[in-house]
N, C-alpha and C positions, 0 to 999 in steps of 0.2 A: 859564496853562492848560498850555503845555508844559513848562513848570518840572515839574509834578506828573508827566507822563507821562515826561519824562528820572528822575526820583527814583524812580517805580516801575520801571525799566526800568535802573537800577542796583542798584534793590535787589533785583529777579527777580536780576540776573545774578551778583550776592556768593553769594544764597540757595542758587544753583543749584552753583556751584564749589564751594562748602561741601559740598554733600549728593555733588556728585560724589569729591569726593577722600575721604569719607567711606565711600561704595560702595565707593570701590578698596581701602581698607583691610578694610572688614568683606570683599569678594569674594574676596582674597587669604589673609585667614584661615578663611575657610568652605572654601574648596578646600585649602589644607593638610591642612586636619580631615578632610574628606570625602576625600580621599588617603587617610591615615591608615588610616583606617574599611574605606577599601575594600582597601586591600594586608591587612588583619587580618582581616578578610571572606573575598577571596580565601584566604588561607593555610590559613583554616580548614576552608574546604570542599574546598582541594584534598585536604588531609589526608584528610579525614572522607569527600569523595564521588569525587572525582576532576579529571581535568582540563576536563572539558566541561561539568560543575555548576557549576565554580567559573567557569567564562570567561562562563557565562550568569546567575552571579548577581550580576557585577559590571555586569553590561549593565543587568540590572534596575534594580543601585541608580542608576548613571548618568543612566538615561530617568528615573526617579522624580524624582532631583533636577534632572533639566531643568524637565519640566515644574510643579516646585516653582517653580522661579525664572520659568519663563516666565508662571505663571500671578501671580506675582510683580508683575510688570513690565506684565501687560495692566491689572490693577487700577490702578497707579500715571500708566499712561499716560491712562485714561479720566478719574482724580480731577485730571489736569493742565489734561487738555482741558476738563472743567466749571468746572475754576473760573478758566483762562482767558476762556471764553466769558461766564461771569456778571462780569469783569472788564471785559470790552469792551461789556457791556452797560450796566454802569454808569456808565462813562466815558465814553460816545457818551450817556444821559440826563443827565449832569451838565453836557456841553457843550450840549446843547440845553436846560437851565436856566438858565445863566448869564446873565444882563441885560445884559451886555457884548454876549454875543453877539447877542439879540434887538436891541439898539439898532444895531448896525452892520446888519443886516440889512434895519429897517426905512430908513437911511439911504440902503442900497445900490437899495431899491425906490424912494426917492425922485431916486435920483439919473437911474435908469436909466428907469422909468418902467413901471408897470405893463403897459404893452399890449405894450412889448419883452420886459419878462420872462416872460410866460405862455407863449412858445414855448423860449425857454431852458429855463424847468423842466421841460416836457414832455419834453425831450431825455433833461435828467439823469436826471426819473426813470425814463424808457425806459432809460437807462443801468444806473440804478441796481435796477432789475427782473430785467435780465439779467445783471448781476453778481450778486445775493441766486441765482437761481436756477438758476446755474454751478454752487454747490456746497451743492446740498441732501442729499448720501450723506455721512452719519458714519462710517457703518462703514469707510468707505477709510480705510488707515492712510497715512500720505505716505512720500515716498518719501524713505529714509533712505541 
C-alpha cells in the first residue's frame, strides 16, 4: 500500500522537475522575444508619436502579457488542485477496499472489544469532523 503511494509520489516529483526546467526554458525564450517586440515597438512610436506614446505603449504591451501569463498560471494551478484532490480521493477508497485492510480491522475490534471501541471512534470522528471542516474554502490560494 505504501509502495504505490512512494512510486506515485516519485513520479509526481520527476513529472514536476521536468515540466519545471521546461517552463524556465520556454520563460527565458518568451521574454527575449517579448524584449525584442517591445524595444521595436518602442522605437516605432517614438519615431512616429513621441516620447509619452511610446513609454505608455510599452506599459500596455507589459500588463497585457502579465496577465497573459498570470491568467496562465491560475488555470494550471486549479487543473493541479483537481486532479490532486480526485487522486486522494481514490487512494483513500482503494485503502478502504483493500481486504487486508478490513481483516486487520476486524481483528483489531476483536482484540480490543467492541464496548472499548465505540468511544474511541466517537473521538476520532469528532476529530475527523473538525479536521474535514477546518478547510472547507477553495478559493484560498496557500501561502507561497
Amino acid at each position: 500500500m505504501f509502495g504505490r503511494v512512494i512510486d506515485d509520489f516519485k513520479k509526481s516529483t520527476g513529472t514536476a522537475l521536468r515540466l519545471t526546467s521546461l517552463a524556465v526554458a520556454v520563460a527565458a525564450a518568451v521574454f527575449i522575444t517579448i524584449s525584442f517586440l517591445c524595444a521595436a515597438a518602442f522605437v516605432y512610436v517614438l519615431q512616429t508619436y513621441g516620447l509619452i506614446q511610446a513609454c505608455l505603449t510599452g506599459a500596455g504591451v507589459f500588463l497585457i502579457v502579465a496577465l497573459v501569463v498570470a491568467s496562465f498560471y491560475i488555470v494550471k494551478k486549479n487543473r493541479a488542485r483537481a486532479r490532486a484532490a480526485e487522486v486522494a480521493k481514490s487512494t483513500a477508497h482503494t485503502a478502504l477496499a483493500d481486504p487486508m485492510l478490513v481483516a486487520v480491522g476486524v481483528q483489531v475490534i476483536r482484540a480490543i472489544g467492541v464496548k472499548k471501541l465505540i468511544p474511541i471512534l466517537a473521538v476520532g470522528g469528532l476529530a475527523l469532523g473538525l479536521l474535514a471542516g477546518r478547510n472547507t474554502s477553495v478559493d484560498e490560494a496557500p501561502a507561497e
